[in-house]
C-alpha positions in Angstrom: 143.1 196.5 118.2 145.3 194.1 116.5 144.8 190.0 116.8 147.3 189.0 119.6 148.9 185.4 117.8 150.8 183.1 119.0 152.2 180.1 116.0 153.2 177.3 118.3 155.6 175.3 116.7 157.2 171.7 118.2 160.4 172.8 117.0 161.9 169.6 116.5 162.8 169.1 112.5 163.5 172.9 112.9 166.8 171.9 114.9 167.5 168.5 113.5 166.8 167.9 110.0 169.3 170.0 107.6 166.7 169.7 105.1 164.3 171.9 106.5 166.8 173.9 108.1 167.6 175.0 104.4 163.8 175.6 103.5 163.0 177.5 106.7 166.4 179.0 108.0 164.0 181.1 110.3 162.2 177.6 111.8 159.0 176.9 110.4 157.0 178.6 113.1 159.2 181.9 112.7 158.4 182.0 109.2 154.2 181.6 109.5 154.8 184.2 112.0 157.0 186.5 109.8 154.2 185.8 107.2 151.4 187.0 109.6 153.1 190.3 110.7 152.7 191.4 107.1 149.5 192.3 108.2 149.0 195.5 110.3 146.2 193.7 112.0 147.8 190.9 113.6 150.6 190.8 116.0 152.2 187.0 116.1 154.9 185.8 118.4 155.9 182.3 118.6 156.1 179.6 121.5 157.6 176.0 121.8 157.8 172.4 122.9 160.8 173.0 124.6 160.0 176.2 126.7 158.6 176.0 130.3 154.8 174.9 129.8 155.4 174.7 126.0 155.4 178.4 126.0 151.8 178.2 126.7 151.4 179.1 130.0 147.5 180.2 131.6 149.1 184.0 131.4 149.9 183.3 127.9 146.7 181.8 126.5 145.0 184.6 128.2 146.4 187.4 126.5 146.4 185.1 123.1 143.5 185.9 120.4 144.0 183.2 118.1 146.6 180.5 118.5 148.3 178.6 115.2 149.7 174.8 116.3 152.4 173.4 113.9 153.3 169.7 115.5 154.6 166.2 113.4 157.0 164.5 115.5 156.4 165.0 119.1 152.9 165.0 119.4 153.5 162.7 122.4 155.7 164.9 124.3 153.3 167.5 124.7 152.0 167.7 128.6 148.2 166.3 128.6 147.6 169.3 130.9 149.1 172.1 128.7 146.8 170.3 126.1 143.5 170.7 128.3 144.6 174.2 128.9 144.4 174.8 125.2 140.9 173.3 124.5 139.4 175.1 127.4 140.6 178.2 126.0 139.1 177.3 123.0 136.2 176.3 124.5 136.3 180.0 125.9 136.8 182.0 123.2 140.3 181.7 121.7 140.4 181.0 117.9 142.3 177.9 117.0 144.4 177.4 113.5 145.5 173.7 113.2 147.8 173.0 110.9 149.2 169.8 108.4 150.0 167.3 110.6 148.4 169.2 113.5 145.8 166.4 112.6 147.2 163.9 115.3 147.6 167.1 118.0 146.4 165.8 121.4 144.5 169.2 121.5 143.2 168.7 118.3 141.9 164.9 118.8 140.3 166.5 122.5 138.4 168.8 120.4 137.6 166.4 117.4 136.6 163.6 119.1 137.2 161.0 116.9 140.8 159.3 115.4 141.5 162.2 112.7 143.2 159.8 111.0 143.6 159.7 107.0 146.3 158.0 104.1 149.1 159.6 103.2 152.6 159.9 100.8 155.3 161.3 100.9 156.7 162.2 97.1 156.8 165.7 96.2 153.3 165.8 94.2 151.7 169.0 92.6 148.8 169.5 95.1 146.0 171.7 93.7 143.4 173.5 95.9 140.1 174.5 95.4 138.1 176.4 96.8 134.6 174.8 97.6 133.2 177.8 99.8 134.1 181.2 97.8 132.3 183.7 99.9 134.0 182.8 102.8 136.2 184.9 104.3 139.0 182.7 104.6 139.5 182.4 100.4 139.5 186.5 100.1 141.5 187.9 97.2 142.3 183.8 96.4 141.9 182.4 92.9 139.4 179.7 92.4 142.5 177.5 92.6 145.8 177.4 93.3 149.0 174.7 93.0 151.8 173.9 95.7 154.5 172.5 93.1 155.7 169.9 95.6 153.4 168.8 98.8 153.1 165.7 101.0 150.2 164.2 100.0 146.7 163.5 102.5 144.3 161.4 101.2 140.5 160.4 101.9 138.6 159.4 104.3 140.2 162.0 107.6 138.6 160.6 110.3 137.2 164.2 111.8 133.8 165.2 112.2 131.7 166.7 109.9 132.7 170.4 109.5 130.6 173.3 109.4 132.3 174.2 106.5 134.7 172.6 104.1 136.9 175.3 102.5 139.2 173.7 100.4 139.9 170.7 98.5 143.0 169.1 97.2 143.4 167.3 94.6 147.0 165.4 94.2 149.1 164.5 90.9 149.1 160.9 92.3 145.2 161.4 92.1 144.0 161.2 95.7 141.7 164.1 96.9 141.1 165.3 100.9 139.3 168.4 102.4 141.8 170.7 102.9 140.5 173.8 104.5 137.5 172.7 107.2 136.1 174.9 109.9 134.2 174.0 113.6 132.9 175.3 116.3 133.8 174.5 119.6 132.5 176.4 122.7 132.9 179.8 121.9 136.1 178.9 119.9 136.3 178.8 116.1 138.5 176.0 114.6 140.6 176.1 111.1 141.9 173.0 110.0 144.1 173.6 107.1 146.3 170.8 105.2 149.5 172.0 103.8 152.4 172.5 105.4 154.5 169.4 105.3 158.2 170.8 106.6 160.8 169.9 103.7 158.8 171.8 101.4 158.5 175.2 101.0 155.0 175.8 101.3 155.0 178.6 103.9 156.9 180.8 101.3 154.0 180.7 99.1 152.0 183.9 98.8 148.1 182.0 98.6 149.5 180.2 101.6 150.4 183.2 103.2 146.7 184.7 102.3 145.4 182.3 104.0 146.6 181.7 107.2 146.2 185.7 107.0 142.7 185.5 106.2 142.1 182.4 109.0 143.5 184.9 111.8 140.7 187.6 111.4 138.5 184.9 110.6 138.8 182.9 113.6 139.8 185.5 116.3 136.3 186.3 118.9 136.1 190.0 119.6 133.9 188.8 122.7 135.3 188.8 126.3 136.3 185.5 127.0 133.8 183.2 128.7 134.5 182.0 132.0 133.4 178.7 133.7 133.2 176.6 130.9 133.9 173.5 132.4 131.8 173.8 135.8 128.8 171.5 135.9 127.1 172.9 139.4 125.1 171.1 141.3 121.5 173.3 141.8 119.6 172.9 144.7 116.1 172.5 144.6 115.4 175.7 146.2 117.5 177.6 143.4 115.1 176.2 140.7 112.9 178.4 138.3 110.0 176.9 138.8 108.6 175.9 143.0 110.1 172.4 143.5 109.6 169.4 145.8 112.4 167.4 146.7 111.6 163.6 146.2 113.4 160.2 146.3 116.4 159.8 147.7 120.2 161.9 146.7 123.8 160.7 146.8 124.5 164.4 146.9 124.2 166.9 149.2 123.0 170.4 147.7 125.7 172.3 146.2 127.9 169.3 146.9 130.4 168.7 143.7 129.2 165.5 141.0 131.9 163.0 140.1 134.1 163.1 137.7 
């Protein structure tokens, strides 16, 4: 079975910024899709702010395996429910790829937890990556490092918690460093944070790139049926218990009766 992918993109720069029109004629997220359908395994198709629901509808998410999210300028326009929708599924089983300035990403601060915020420059620097987990599958067939000629750079601290796994760090020609490539947990979800990707370079070109993101698809997809329930919190009666219990003290709730909220 292949990995049904979706790479949501904001698809704002896409349409009004010549710049990157020039570096990604195709719109950035139809280019890391492009780049994942070199791979038999995966099947990617693309969704956006502007559709109905952001192109992210229940029906959609449902059928989706793993789901890439591109985002920089209109983090606030995304619908807060559409963002809920996306953690739960996460929470339920749907691998998550966040990507560059997917940092800010209402979905991605839900499932962080914390500010996710960091320093940053924009000036064209030589970023280096290396790669501190090498058995991992997400650096397969990678060198122990590469270079992106010309990258926005991210520097320490990033405000996100501490990852089960940092795959990557940078290192930038202006000298700042920042962990690159970090992986979570979530629910039944697996998370991918990965750093390049700022939109008036060409970084989604590059072949390692490519590897990756590759790589991150089989990595985070769940062959597992998708959980169900994950955000019910029901209220047990005493007589449903494992072990013989006596009700004492006094209830604000009635048994089976739904907790606040």
């Amino acid at each position: 079975m292949v990995i049904r992918t979706v790479v949501w993109g904001e698809n704002v720069h896409d349409q009004e910024n010549p710049v990157v029109q020039q570096v990604y004629p195709d719109t950035l997220h139809g280019t890391i899709a492009a780049g994942l359908n070199e791979d038999a395994g995966i099947e990617a198709t693309t969704a956006t702010l502007q559709e109905p629901e952001h192109g992210l509808t229940e029906a959609r998410l449902a059928e989706t395996d793993v789901l890439l999210w591109w985002g920089h300028a209109a983090h606030g326009d995304v619908d807060d429910a559409v963002a809920a929708r996306v953690a739960e599924a996460v929470w339920s089983g749907m691998g998550l790829i966040v990507l560059h300035s997917g940092h800010f990403a209402k979905v991605f601060l839900r499932l962080m937890g914390t500010a996710c915020n960091l320093t940053w420059r924009e000036a064209g620097e030589r970023e280096r990556l290396w790669i501190t987990s090498p058995n991992h599958p997400i650096v397969a067939g990678l060198p122990n490092a590469f270079e992106l000629e010309q990258e926005e750079m991210y520097g320490e601290p990033f405000g996100v918690p501490e990852p089960l796994e940092t795959v990557f760090v940078s290192w930038f020609q202006g000298g700042e460093v920042f962990r690159s490539g970090l992986t979570y947990r979530r629910g039944a979800g697996n998370i991918f944070y990965f750093r390049p990707g700022h939109e008036t370079y060409p970084t989604y070109h590059d072949a390692n790139v490519k590897t990756v993101l590759k790589n991150a698809v089989h990595w985070a997809n769940n062959p597992q049926a998708r959980r169900t329930g994950v955000t019910d919190a029901p209220n047990v009666p005493a007589d449903k218990a494992p072990e013989p219990l006596e009700v004492r003290g006094p209830r604000l709730h009635k048994d089976g009766e739904a907790g606040y909220r």
